[in-house]
PDB file of N, CA, C and O in Angstrom:
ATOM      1  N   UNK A   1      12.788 -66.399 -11.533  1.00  0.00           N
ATOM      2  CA  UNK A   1      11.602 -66.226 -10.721  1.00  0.00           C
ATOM      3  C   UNK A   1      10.360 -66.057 -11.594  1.00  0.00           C
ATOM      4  O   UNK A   1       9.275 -66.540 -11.269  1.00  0.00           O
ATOM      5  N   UNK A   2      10.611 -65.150 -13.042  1.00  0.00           N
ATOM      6  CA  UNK A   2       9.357 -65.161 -13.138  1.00  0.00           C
ATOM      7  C   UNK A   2       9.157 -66.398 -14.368  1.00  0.00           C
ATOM      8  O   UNK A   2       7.976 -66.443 -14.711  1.00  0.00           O
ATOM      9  N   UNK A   3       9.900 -67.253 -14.995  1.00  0.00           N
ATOM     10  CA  UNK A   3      10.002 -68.387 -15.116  1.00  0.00           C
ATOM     11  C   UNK A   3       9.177 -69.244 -14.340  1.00  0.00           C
ATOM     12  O   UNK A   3       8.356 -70.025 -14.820  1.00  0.00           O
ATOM     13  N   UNK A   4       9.384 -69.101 -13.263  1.00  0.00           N
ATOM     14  CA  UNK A   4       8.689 -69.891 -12.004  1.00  0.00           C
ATOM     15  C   UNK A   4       7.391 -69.672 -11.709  1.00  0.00           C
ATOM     16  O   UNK A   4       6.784 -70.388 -10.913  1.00  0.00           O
ATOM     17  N   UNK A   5       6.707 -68.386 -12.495  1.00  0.00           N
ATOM     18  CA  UNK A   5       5.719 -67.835 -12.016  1.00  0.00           C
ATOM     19  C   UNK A   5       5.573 -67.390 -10.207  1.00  0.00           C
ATOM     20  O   UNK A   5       4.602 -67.238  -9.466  1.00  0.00           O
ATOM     21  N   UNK A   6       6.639 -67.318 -10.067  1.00  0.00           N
ATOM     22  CA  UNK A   6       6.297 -66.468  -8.754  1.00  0.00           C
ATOM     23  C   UNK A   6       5.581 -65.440  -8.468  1.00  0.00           C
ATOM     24  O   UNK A   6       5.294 -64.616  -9.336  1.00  0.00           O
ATOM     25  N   UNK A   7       5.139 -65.316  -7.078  1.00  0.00           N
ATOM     26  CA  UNK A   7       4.270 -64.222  -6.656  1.00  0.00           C
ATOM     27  C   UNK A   7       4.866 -62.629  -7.596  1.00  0.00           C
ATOM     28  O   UNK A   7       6.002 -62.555  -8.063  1.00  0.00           O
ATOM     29  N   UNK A   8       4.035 -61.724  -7.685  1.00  0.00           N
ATOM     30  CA  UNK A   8       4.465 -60.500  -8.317  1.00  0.00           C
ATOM     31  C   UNK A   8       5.522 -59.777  -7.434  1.00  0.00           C
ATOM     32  O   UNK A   8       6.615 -59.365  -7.824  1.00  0.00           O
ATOM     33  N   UNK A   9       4.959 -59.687  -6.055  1.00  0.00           N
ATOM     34  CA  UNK A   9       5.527 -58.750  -5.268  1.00  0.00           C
ATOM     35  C   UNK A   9       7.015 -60.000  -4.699  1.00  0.00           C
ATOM     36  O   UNK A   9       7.856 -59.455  -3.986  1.00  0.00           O
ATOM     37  N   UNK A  10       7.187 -61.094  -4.929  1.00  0.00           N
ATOM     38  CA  UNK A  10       8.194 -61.656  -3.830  1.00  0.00           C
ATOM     39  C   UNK A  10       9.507 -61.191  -5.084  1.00  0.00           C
ATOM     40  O   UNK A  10      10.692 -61.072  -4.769  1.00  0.00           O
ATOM     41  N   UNK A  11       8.949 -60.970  -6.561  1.00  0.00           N
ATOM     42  CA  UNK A  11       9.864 -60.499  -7.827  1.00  0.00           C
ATOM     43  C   UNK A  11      10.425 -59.477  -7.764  1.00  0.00           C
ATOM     44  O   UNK A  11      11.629 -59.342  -7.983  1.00  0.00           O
ATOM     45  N   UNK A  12       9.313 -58.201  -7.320  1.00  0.00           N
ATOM     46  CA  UNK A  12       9.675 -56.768  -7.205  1.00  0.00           C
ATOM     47  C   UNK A  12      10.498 -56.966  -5.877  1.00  0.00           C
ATOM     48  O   UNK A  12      11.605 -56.485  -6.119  1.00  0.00           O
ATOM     49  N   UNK A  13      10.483 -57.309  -4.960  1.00  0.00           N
ATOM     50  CA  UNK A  13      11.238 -56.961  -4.026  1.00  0.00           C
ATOM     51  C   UNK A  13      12.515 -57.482  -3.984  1.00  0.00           C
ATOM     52  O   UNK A  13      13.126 -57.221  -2.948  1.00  0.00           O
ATOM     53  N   UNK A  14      13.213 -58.277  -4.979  1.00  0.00           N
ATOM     54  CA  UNK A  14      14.508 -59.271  -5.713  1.00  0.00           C
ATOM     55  C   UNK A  14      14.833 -58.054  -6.703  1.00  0.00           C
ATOM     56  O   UNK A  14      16.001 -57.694  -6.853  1.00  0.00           O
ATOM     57  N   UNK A  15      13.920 -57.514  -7.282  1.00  0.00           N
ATOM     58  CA  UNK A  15      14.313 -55.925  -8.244  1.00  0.00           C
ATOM     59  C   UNK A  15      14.805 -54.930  -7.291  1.00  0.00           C
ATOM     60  O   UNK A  15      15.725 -54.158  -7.561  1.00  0.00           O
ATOM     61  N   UNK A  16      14.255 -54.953  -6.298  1.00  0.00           N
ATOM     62  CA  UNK A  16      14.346 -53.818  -5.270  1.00  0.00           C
ATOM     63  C   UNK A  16      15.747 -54.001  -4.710  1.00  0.00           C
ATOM     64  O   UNK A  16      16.781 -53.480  -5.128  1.00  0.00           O
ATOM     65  N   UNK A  17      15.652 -54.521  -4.072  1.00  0.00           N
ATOM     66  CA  UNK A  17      16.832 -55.491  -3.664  1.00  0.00           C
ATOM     67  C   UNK A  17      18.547 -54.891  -4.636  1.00  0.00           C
ATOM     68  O   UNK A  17      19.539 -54.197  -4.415  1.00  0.00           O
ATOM     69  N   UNK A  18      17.988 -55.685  -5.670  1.00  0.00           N
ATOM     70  CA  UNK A  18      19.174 -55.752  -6.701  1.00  0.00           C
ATOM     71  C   UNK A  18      19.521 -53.779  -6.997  1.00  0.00           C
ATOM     72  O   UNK A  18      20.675 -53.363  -7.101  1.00  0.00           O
ATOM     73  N   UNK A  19      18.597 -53.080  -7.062  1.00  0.00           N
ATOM     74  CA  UNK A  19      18.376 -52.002  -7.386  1.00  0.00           C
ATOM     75  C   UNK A  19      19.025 -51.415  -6.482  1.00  0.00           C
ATOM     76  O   UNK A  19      19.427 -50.355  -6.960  1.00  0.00           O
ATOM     77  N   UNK A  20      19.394 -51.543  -5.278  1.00  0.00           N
ATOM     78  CA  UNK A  20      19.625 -51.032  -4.151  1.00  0.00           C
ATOM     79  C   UNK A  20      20.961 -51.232  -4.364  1.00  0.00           C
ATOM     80  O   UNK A  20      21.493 -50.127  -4.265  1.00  0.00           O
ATOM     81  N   UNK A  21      21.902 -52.198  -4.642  1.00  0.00           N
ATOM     82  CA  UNK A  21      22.549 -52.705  -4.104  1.00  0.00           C
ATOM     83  C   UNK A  21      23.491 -52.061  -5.552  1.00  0.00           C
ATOM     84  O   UNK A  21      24.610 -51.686  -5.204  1.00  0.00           O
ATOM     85  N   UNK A  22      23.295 -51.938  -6.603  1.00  0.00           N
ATOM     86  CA  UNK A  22      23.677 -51.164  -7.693  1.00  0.00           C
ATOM     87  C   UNK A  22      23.974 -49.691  -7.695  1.00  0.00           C
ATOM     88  O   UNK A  22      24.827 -49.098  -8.355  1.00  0.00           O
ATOM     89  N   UNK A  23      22.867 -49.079  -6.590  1.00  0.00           N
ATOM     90  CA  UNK A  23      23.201 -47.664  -6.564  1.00  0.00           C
ATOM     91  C   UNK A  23      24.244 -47.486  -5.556  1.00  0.00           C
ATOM     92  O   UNK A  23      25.110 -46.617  -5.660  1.00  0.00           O
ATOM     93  N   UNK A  24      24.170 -48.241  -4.659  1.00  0.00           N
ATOM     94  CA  UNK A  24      25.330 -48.531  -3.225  1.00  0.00           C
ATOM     95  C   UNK A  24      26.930 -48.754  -4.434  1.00  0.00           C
ATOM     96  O   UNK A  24      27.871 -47.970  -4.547  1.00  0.00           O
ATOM     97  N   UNK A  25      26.801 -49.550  -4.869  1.00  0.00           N
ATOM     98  CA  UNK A  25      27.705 -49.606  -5.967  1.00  0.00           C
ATOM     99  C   UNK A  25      28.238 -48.388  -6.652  1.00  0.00           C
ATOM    100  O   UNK A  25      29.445 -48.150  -6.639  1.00  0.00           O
ATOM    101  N   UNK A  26      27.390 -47.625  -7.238  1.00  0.00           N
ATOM    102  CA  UNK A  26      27.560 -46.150  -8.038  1.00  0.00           C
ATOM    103  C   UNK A  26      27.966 -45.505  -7.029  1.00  0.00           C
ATOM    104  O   UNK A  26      29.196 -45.527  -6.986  1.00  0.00           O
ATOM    105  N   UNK A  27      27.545 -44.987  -6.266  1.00  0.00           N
ATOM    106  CA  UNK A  27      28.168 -44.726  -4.891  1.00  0.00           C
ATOM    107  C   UNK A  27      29.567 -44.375  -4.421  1.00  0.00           C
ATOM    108  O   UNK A  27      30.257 -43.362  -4.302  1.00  0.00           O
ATOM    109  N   UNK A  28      29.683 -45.938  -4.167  1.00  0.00           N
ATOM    110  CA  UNK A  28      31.550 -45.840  -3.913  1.00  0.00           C
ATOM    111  C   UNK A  28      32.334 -45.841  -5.570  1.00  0.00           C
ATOM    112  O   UNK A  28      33.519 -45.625  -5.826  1.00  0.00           O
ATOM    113  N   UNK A  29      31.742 -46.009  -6.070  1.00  0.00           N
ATOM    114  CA  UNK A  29      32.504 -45.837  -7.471  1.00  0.00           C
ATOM    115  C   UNK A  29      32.591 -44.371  -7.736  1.00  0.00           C
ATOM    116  O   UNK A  29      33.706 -43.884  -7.923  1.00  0.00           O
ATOM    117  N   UNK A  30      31.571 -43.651  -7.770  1.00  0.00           N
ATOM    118  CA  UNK A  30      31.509 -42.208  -7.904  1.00  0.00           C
ATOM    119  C   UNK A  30      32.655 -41.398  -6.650  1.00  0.00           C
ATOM    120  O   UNK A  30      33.606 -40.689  -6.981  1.00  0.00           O
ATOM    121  N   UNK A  31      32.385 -41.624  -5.642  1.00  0.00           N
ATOM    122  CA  UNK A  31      33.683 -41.197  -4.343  1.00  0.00           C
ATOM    123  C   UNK A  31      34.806 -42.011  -4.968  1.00  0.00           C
ATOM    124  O   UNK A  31      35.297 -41.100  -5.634  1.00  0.00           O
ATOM    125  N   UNK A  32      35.384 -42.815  -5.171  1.00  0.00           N
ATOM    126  CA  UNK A  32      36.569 -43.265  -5.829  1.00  0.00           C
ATOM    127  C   UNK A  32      36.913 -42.170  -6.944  1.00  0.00           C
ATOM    128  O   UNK A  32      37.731 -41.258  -6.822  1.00  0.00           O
ATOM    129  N   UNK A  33      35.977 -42.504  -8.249  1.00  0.00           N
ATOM    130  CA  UNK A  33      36.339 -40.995  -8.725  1.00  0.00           C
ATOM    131  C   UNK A  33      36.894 -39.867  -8.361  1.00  0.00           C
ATOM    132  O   UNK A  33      38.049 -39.574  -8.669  1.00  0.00           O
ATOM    133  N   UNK A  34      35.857 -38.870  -7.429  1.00  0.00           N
ATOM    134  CA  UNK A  34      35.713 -37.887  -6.761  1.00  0.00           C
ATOM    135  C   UNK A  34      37.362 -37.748  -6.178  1.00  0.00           C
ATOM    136  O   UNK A  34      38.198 -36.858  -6.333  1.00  0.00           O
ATOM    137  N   UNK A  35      37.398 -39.080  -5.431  1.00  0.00           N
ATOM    138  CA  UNK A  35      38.995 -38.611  -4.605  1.00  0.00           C
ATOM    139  C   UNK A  35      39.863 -39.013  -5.225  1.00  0.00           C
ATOM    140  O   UNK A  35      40.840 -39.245  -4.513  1.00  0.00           O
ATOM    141  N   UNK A  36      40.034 -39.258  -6.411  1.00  0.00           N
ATOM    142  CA  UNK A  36      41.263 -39.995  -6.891  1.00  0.00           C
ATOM    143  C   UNK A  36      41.373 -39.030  -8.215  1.00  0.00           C
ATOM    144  O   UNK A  36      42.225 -38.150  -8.337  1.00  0.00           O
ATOM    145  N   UNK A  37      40.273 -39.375  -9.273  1.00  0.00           N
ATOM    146  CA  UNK A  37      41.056 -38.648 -10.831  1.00  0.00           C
ATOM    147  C   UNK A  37      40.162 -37.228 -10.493  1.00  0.00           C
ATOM    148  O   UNK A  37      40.714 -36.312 -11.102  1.00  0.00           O
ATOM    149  N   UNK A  38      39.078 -36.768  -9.800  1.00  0.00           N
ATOM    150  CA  UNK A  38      38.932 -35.015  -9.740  1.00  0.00           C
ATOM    151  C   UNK A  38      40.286 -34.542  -9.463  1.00  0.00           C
ATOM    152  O   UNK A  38      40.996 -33.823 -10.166  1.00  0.00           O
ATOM    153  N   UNK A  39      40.598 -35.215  -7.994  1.00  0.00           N
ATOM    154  CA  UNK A  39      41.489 -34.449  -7.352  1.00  0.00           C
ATOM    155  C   UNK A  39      42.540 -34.016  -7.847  1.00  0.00           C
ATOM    156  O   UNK A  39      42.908 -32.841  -7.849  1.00  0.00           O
ATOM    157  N   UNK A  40      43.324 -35.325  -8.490  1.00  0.00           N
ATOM    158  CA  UNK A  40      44.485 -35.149  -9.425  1.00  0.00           C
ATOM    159  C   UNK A  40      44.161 -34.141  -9.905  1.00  0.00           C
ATOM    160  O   UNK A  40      44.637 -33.099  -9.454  1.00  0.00           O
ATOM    161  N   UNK A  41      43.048 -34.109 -11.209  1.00  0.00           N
ATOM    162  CA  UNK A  41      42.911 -32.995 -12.241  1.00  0.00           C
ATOM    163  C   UNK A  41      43.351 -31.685 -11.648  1.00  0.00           C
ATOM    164  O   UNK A  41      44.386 -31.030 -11.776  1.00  0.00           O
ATOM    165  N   UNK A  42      42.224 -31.501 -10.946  1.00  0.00           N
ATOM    166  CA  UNK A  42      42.228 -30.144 -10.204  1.00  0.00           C
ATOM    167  C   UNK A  42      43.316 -29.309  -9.337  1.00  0.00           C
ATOM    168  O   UNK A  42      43.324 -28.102  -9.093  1.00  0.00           O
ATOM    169  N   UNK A  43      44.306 -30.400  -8.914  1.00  0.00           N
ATOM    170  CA  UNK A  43      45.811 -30.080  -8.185  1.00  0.00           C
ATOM    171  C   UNK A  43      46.825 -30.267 -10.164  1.00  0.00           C
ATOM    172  O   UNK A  43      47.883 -29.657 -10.318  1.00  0.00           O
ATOM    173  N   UNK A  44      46.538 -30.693 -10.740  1.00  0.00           N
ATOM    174  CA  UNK A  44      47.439 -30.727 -11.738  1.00  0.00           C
ATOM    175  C   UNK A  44      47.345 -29.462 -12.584  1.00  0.00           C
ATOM    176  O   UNK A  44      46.367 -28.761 -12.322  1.00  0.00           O
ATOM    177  N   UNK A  45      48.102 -29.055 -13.479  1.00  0.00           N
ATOM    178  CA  UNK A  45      48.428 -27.664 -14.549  1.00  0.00           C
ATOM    179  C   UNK A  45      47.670 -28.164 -15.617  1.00  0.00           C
ATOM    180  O   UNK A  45      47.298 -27.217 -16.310  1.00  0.00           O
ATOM    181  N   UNK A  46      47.349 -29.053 -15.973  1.00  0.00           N
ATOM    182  CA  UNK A  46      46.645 -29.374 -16.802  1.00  0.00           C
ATOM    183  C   UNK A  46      45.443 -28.733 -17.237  1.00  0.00           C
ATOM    184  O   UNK A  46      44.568 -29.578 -17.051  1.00  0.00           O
ATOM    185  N   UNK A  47      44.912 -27.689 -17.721  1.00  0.00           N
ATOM    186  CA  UNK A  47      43.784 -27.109 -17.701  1.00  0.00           C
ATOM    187  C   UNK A  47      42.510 -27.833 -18.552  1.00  0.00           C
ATOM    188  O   UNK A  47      41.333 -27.917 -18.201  1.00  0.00           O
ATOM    189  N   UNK A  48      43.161 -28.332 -19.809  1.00  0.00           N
ATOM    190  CA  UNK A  48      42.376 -29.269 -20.516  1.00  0.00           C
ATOM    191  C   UNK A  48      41.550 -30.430 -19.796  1.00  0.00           C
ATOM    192  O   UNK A  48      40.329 -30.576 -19.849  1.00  0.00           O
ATOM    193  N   UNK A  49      42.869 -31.572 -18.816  1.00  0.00           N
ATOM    194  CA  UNK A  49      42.253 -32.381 -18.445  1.00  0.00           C
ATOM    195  C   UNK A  49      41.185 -31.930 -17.319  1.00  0.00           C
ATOM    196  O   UNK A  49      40.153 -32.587 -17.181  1.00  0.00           O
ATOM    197  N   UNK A  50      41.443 -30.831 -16.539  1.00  0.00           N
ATOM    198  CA  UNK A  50      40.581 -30.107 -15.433  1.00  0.00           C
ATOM    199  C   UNK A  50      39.414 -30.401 -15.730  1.00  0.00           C
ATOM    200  O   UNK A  50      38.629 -31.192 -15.207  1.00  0.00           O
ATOM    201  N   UNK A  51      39.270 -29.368 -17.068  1.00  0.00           N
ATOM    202  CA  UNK A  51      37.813 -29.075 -17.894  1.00  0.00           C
ATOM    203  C   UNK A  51      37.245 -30.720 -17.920  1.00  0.00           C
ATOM    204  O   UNK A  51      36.291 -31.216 -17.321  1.00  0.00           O
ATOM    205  N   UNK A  52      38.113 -31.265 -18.745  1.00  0.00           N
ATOM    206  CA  UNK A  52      37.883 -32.554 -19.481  1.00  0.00           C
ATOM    207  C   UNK A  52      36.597 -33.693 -17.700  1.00  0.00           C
ATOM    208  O   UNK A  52      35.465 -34.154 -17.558  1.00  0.00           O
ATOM    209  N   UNK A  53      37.788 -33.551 -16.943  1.00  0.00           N
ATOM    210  CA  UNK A  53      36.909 -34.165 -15.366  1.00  0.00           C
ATOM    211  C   UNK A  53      35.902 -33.847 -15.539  1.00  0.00           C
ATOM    212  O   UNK A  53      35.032 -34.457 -16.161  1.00  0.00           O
ATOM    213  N   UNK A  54      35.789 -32.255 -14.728  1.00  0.00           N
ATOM    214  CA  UNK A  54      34.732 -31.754 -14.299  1.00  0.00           C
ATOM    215  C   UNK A  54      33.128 -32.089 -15.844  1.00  0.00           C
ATOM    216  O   UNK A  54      32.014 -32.604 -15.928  1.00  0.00           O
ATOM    217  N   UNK A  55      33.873 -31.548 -16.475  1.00  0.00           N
ATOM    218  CA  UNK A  55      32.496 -31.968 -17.496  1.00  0.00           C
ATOM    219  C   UNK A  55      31.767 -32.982 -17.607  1.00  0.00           C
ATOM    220  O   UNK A  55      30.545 -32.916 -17.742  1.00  0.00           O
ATOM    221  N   UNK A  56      32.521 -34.190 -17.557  1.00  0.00           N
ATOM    222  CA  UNK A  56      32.485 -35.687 -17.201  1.00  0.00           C
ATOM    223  C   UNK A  56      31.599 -35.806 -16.599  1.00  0.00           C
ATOM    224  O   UNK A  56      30.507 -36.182 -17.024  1.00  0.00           O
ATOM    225  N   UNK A  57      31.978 -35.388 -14.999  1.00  0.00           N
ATOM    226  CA  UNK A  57      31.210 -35.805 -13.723  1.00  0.00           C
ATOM    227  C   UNK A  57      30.013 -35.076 -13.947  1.00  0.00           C
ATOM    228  O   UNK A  57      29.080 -35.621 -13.356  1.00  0.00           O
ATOM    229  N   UNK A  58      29.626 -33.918 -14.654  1.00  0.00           N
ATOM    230  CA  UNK A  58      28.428 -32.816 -14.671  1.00  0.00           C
ATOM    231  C   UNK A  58      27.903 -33.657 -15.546  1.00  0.00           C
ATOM    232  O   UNK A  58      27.111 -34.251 -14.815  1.00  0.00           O
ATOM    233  N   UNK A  59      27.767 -34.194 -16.746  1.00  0.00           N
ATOM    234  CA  UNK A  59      27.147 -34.933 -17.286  1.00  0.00           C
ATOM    235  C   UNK A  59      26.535 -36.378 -17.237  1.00  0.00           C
ATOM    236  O   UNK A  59      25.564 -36.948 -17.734  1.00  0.00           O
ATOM    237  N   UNK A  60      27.623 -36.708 -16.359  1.00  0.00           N
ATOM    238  CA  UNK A  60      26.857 -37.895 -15.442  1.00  0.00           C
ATOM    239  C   UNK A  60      25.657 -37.690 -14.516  1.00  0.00           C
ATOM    240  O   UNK A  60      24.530 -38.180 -14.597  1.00  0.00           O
ATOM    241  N   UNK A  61      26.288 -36.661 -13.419  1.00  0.00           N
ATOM    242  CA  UNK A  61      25.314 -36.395 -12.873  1.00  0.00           C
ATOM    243  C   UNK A  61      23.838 -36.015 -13.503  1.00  0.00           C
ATOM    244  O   UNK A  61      22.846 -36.539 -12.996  1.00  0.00           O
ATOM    245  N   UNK A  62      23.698 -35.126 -14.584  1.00  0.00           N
ATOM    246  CA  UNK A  62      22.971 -34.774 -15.706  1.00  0.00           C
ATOM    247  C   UNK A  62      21.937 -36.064 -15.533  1.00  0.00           C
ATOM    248  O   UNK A  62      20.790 -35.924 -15.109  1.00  0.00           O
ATOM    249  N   UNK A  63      22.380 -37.050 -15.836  1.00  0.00           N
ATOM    250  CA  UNK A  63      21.692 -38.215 -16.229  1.00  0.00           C
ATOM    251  C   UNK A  63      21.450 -38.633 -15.720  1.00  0.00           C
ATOM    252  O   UNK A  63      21.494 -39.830 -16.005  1.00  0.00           O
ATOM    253  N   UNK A  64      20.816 -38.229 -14.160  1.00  0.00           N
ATOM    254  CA  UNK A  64      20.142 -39.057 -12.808  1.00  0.00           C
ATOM    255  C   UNK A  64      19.202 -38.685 -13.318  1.00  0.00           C
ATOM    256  O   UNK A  64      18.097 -38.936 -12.836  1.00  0.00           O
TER     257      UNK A  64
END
């Protein structure tokens, strides 16, 4: 598009767009997480890997 010299705004809204559709993405990826390897951790004896999750996910989050 911008090859093409297209309008500014018909670009941003193809960013917007795409932007949207990435966090919708993070999203169900993050709940996949959440219900699948937290849960394990946290029902397992494992105390290491517990820690090891939870820190994970806090530092991700961190980085919004």
């Amino acid at each position: 598009m911008i090859e093409d010299d297209r309008y500014c705004i018909d670009i941003l809204v193809q960013v917007k767009a795409a932007t949207a559709a990435l966090k919708r993405v993070e999203g169900e990826l993050l709940k996949d997480h959440v219900d699948h390897c937290i849960k394990e951790a946290i029902a397992s004896d494992d105390i290491t890997d517990r820690e090891a999750k939870v820190a994970e996910l806090v530092d991700l989050l961190a980085k919004r």
